[in-house]
ROFIDREN-286736 format. One record per residue (C-alpha): x, y, z. Coordinates in steps of 0.02 Angstrom, whole numbers, plus 50000, padded with zeros to 5 digits. Layout:
BEGIN
XYZ/...
//
This chain:
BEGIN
511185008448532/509675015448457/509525032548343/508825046448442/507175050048358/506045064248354/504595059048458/502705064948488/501725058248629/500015058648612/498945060948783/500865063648872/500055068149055/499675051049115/500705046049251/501465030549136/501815043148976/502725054849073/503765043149149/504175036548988/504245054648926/505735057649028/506675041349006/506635045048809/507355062648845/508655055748961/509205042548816/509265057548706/507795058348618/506795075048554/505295074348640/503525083548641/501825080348681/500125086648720/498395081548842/496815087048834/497245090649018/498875097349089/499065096049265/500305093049401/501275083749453/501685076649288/501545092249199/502795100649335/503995084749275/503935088149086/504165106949135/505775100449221/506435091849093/506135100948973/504765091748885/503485104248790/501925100148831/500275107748719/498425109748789/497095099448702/497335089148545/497445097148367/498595088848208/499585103948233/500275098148372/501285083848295/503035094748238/503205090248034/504745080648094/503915068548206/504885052048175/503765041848281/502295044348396/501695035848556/499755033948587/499345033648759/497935020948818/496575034348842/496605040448683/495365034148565/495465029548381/494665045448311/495785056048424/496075068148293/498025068148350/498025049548302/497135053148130/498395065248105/499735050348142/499035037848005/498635050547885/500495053747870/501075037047902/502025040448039/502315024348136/501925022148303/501765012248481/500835010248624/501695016348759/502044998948855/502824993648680/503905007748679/504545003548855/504934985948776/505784993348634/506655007448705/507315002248874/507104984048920/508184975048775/509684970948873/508944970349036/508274959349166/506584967249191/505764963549380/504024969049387/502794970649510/501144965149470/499374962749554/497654971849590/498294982549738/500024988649824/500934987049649/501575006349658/502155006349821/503114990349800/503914993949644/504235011049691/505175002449858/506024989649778/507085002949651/507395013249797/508354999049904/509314991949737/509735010249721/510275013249899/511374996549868/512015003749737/511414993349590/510805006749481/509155001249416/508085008049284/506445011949330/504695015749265/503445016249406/501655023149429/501785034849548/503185050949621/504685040449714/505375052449844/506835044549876/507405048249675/506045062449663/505305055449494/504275040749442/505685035549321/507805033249325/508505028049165/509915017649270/511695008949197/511224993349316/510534976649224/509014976349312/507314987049265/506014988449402/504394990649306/502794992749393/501534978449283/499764986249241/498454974849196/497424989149107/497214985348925/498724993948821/497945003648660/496555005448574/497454997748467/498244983248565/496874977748706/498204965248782/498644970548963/500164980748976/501314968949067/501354956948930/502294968548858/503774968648995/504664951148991/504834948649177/506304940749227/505914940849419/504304946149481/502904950049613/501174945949627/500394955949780/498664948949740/497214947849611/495454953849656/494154959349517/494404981149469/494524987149323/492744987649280/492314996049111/493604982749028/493524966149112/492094955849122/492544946249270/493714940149387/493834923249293/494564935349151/495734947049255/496374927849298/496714921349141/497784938249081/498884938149268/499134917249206/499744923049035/500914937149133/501574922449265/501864911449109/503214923249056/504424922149172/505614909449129/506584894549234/507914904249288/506894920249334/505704919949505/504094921949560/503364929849729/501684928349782/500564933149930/500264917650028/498294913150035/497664919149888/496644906249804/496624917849647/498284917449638/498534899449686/497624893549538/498524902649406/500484896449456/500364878349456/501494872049314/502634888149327/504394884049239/505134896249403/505214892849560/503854901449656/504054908149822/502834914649955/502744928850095/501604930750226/501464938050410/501014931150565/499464943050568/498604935550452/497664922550553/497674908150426/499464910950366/500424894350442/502264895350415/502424880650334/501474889050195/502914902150165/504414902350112/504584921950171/503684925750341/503534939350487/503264939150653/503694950250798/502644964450735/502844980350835/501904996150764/502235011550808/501975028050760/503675029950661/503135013150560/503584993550595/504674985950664/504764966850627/505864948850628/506134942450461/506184921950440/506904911450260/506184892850262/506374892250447/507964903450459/507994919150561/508494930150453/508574949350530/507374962050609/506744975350483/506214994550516/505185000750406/504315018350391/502865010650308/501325006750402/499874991750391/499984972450361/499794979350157/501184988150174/502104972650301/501984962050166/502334971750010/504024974050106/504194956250124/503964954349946/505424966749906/506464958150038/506514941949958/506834948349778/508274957249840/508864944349950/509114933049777/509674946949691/511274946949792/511094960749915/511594959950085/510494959250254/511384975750295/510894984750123/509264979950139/508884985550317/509915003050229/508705001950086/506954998950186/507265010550331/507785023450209/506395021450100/505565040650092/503685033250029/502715038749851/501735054249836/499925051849869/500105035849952/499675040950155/500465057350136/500385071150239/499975086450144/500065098550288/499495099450444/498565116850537/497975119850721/498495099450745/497475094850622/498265082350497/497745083650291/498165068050231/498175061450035/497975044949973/497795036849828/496525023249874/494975019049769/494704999649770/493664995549925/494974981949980/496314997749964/495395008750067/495144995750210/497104991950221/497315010350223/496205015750366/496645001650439/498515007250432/498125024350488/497055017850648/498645007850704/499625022550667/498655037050746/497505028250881/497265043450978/496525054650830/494845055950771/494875046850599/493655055750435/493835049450267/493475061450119/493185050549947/492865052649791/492135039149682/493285044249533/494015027849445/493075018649289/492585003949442/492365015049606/490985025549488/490035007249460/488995000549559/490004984049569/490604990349748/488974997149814/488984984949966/490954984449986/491195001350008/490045000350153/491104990550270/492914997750183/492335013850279/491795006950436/493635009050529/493345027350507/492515039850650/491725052150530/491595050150312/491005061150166/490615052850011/490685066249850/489735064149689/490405053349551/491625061349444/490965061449272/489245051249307/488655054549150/490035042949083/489245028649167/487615022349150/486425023249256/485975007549300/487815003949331/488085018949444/488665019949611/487415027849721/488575035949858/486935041149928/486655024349988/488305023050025/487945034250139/486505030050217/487105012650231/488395018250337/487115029250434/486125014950471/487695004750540/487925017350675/489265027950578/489225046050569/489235047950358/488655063550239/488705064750041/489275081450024/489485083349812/490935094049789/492665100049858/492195118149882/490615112449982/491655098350076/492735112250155/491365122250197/490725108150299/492145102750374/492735118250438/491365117950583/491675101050614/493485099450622/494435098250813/496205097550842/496865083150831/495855075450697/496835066250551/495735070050364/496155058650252/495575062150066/495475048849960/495555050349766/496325044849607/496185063049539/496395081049584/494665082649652/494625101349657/496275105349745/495315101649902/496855095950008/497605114549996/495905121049999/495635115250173/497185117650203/496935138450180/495295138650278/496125130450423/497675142550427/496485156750383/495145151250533/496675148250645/496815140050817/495025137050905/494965148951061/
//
């Protein structure tokens, strides 16, 4: 058992610190922190748990009986917070070494890793060995509904830990699921993001080989069937390595998969689909979940649970139960049948899937995209042509300005100008519109009922969602 400790956490508002935030507290830990930014929703879940939380940095901040402090990954070495930290030789961890310290000694950690879908899967897999009863830990990046949190400290001997790639520290510039000892895990896929740290692909590659190389013989690994990026990286595994597929994917043959789907029936209340083992009929699945993404990140959590002992019956319970993660396709709010949708999506390959998803889902409605080029790779200009066709599914789009160009160069900068007129020139109906407040101005003459506005962001963007939201309710019903 380990001594509670006094405990500082320096930049505590990222979705990963407050979730570890809240585990410590829930072992019985003191715990404070600060952010140069406080926000919701994880400043409403230190509020809730009674985590104090301080505006800004400043070496007053760290209480003189700080026993240890955690340094978040966007904190920098000359943080003055972090000065503050080494001038009195206070020790201290990155916050996916604390995880490995505090919580997954003892355990049998199953992490979900890969470029896209990671949350969603993670966050679904904890909720059906929860519904089953098996009382997992969890540490995930985004709001679960079904345990409304992104963390559950858990008496079970699993942990379900959703595996960043992102580089850990500024002092440790290993990926973060190193860290994490997977005993079982997922790999939904590996595509080049992360911009302003990796090089290249061939690099992202070589760290997800080092994370695969972890699990040991008695553990498992799940993959995405057809991924040549992932292909290369598990030959020589120690595990056994599984696959999953679906019968939509044109090139998937079943004799490629150990874990495939067929009998696919979308709806508007999610899928329904027959689930087949090496060649064995297994069960039919409902799901509330929508897209082949979202098919086959289920798939993935069906065969982990299947060889972690649970039942077909617990996890149809767990699946069709499954309450989704905020910001991930959800509704907001909806005024004069007009649907306000938020989404998380910022990888071109992301935002495909999800309009995708939402075009199965709502044929009938008129489609817009709102995005904001906000992440460290959407603000490059590594994307320029790929956002281009990620938007084609949609009837109407508004590209904003960059959040924070300055921090890029300019030579490495998105244009979402050309974005735009890209689009424009493909037969789409596209605008760059810069801000939120301006956005909501233009939509209002533009929006029918019936139309489904889905904003896309990785940030706050300017509380546009309830922004809208009041100018619709305020505007009311069209005569």
């Amino acid at each position: 058992m380990i001594k509670a400790e006094r405990i500082h956490m320096i930049a505590i508002c990222g979705t990963g610190m407050a979730a570890l935030a809240g585990l410590l507290k829930k072992a019985g830990h003191q715990v404070s922190g600060s952010d140069q930014a406080v926000y919701p929703p994880m400043s409403t879940l230190l509020e809730h748990a009674g985590i104090p939380c301080k505006q800004g940095f400043d070496p007053t901040h760290i209480d003189p009986e700080t026993e240890r402090v955690i340094i978040g990954n966007a904190v920098s070495k000359d943080n003055v917070e972090v000065l503050e930290t080494i001038r009195r030789k206070l020790p201290y961890l990155s916050m996916a070494s604390a995880l490995e310290q505090f919580f997954l000694k003892g355990k049998r950690a199953l992490v979900v890793s890969g470029t896209h879908g990671k949350t969603t899967t993670s966050s679904l897999l904890a909720s059906v060995l929860t519904s089953a009863g098996r009382d997992p830990g969890a540490m995930i990046g985004g709001w679960v509904k079904n345990f409304d949190s992104n963390h559950r400290l858990g008496e079970g001997e699993n942990f379900v830990v959703e595996g960043d790639e992102y580089d850990t520290a500024f002092f440790d510039k290993e990926p973060k699921f190193l860290h994490y000892h997977p005993h079982q895990a997922i790999l939904t896929g590996i595509e080049y993001d992360h911009a302003d740290i990796f090089e290249s692909l061939t690099v992202i590659k070589n760290h997800f080989k080092k994370f695969v190389e972890l699990i040991p013989a008695e553990g498992r690994l799940l993959i995405a069937s057809g991924s040549p990026e992932i292909e290369s990286i598990v030959t020589g595994l120690v595990c056994p390595v599984e696959r999953y597929g679906t019968a939509l994917d044109e090139t998937l043959l079943q004799d490629r998969c150990e874990w495939w789907a067929d009998s696919v029936k979308a709806q508007e209340e999610g899928l329904d689909f027959k689930v087949w083992y090496r060649g064995k009929e297994m069960g039919t699945i409902r799901s509330p979940l929508i897209g082949r993404h979202n098919l086959n990140n289920t798939l993935a959590v069906i065969g982990l649970t299947h060889h972690l002992g649970l039942s077909w019956p617990e996890i149809q319970k767990g699946i069709a139960t499954f309450l989704g993660v905020k910001r991930r396709q959800e509704i907001i709010g909806t005024e004069n049948d007009i649907i306000v949708m938020d989404d998380f999506a910022h990888h071109p390959t992301a935002i495909s899937e999800t309009l995708g998803a939402l075009r199965l889902k709502y044929p009938s409605r008129r489609l817009w995209v709102i995005f904001e080029p906000r992440s460290a790779t959407s603000r490059r200009n590594v994307f320029q042509d790929a956002f281009v066709k990620a938007f084609l599914t949609a009837d109407r789009i508004v590209i904003a300005d960059l959040h924070a160009p300055e921090k890029i160069s300019l030579d490495r900068r998105l244009s979402p100008q050309k974005v735009v007129s890209d689009l424009v020139a493909r037969g789409k109906e596209a605008r760059f519109i810069p801000g939120p407040d301006e956005i909501v101005t233009a939509l209002l003459k533009d929006l029918s009922p019936g139309d489904l506005v889905c904003i896309m962001s990785c940030g706050g963007f300017g509380g546009i969602h309830q922004k809208l939201l009041a100018q619709l309710k305020a505007k009311g019903p069209a005569e």
